[in-house]
C-alpha positions as CSV (number, residue, x, y, z in Angstrom):
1,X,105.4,82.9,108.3
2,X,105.0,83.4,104.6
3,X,101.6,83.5,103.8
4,X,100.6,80.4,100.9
5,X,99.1,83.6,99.4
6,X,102.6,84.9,98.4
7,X,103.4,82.5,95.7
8,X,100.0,83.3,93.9
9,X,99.8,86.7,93.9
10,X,100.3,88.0,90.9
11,X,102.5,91.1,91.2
12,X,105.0,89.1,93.3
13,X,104.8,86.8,90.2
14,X,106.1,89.1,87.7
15,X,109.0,90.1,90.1
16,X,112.6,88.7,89.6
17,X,113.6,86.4,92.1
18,X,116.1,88.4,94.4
19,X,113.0,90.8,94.9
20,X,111.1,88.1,96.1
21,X,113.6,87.1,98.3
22,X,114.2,90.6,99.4
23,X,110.3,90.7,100.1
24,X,110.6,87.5,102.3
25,X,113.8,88.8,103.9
26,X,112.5,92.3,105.2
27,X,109.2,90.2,107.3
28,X,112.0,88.7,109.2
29,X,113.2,92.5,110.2
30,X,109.5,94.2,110.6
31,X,108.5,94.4,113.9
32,X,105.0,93.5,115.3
33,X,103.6,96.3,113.1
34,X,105.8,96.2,110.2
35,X,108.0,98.4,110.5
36,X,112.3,98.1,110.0
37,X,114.6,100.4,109.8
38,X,115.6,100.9,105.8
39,X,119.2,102.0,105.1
40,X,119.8,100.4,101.9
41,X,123.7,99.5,104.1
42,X,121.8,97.5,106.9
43,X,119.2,95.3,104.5
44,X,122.2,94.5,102.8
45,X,123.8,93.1,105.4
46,X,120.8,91.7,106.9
47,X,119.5,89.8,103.9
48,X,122.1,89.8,101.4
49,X,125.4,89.7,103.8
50,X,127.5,88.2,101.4
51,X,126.0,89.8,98.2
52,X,127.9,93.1,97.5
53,X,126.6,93.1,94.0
54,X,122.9,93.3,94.8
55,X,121.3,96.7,94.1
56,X,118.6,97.4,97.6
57,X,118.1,100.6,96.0
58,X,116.5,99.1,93.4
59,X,114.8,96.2,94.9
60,X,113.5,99.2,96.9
61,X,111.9,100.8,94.0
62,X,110.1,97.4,92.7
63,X,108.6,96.9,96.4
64,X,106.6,100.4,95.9
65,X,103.6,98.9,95.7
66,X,103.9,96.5,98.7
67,X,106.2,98.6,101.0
68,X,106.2,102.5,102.1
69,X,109.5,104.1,102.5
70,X,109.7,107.3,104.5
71,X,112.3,109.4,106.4
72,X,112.5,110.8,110.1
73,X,114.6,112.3,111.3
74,X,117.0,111.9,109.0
75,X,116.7,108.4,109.2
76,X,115.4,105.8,106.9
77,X,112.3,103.4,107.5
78,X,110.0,101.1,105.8
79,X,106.1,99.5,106.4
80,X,105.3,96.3,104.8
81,X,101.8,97.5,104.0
82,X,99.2,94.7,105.1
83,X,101.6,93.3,107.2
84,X,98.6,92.7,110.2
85,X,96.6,91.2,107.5
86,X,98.8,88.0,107.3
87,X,100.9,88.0,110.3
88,X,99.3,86.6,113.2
89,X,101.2,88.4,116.8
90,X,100.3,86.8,119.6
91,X,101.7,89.0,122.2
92,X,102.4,92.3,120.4
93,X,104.2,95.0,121.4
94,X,104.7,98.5,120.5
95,X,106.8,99.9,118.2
96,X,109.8,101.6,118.5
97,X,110.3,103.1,115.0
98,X,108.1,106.1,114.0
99,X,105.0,105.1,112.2
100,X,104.9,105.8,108.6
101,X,102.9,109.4,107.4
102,X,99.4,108.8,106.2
103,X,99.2,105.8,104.0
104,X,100.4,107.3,100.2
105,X,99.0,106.1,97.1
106,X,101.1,103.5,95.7
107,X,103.5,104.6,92.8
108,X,103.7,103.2,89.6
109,X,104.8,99.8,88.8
110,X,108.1,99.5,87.7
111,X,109.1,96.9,84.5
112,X,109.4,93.8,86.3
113,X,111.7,92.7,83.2
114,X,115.0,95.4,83.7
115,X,117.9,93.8,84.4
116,X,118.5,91.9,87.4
117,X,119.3,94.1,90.4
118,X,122.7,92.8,90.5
């Protein structure tokens, strides 16, 4: 479900919308605890599958604030943070994927104004 609080928040405002999009796209990947697997190959082809020209790496770096990337094992993840705050799981299960290190401090916006990320 995407929360009636997306469309008024105002970060998500000032993004372009294939980031928005890209937002939307990686709740339908997250698991119960959201978390998804992050190679920029598999988003592609999960939300943008017949989009070559979109750039996930960037899309990535606009998401800071809302999303922590990390690594194990060599392999790429993501958490949607706040994720439990607006998805309701009635029968949760446990996750599969390595939970993310201790929550970081967000990084810096980046200019929601750069080129498209395609």
């Amino acid at each position: 479900m995407i929360d009636p609080e997306f469309w008024s928040d105002e970060e998500i405002g000032r993004w372009n919308y294939a980031t928005r999009l890209f937002y939307i796209g990686l709740w339908n990947f997250a698991d119960d605890n959201g978390r998804f697997k992050s190679s920029s190959a598999l988003l592609r082809s999960q939300i943008f599958p017949y989009d070559a020209r979109i750039n996930i790496e960037k899309l990535k770096t606009e998401l800071g604030n809302k999303v922590q990337w990390y690594e194990e094992n060599g392999l790429q993840y993501g958490w949607i943070r706040n994720f439990s705050r607006y998805q309701r799981i009635d029968r949760p299960t446990e996750s599969k994927l390595p939970a993310p290190p201790e929550e970081e401090e967000p990084p810096p916006e980046v200019d929601p104004h750069d080129d498209l990320p395609f």
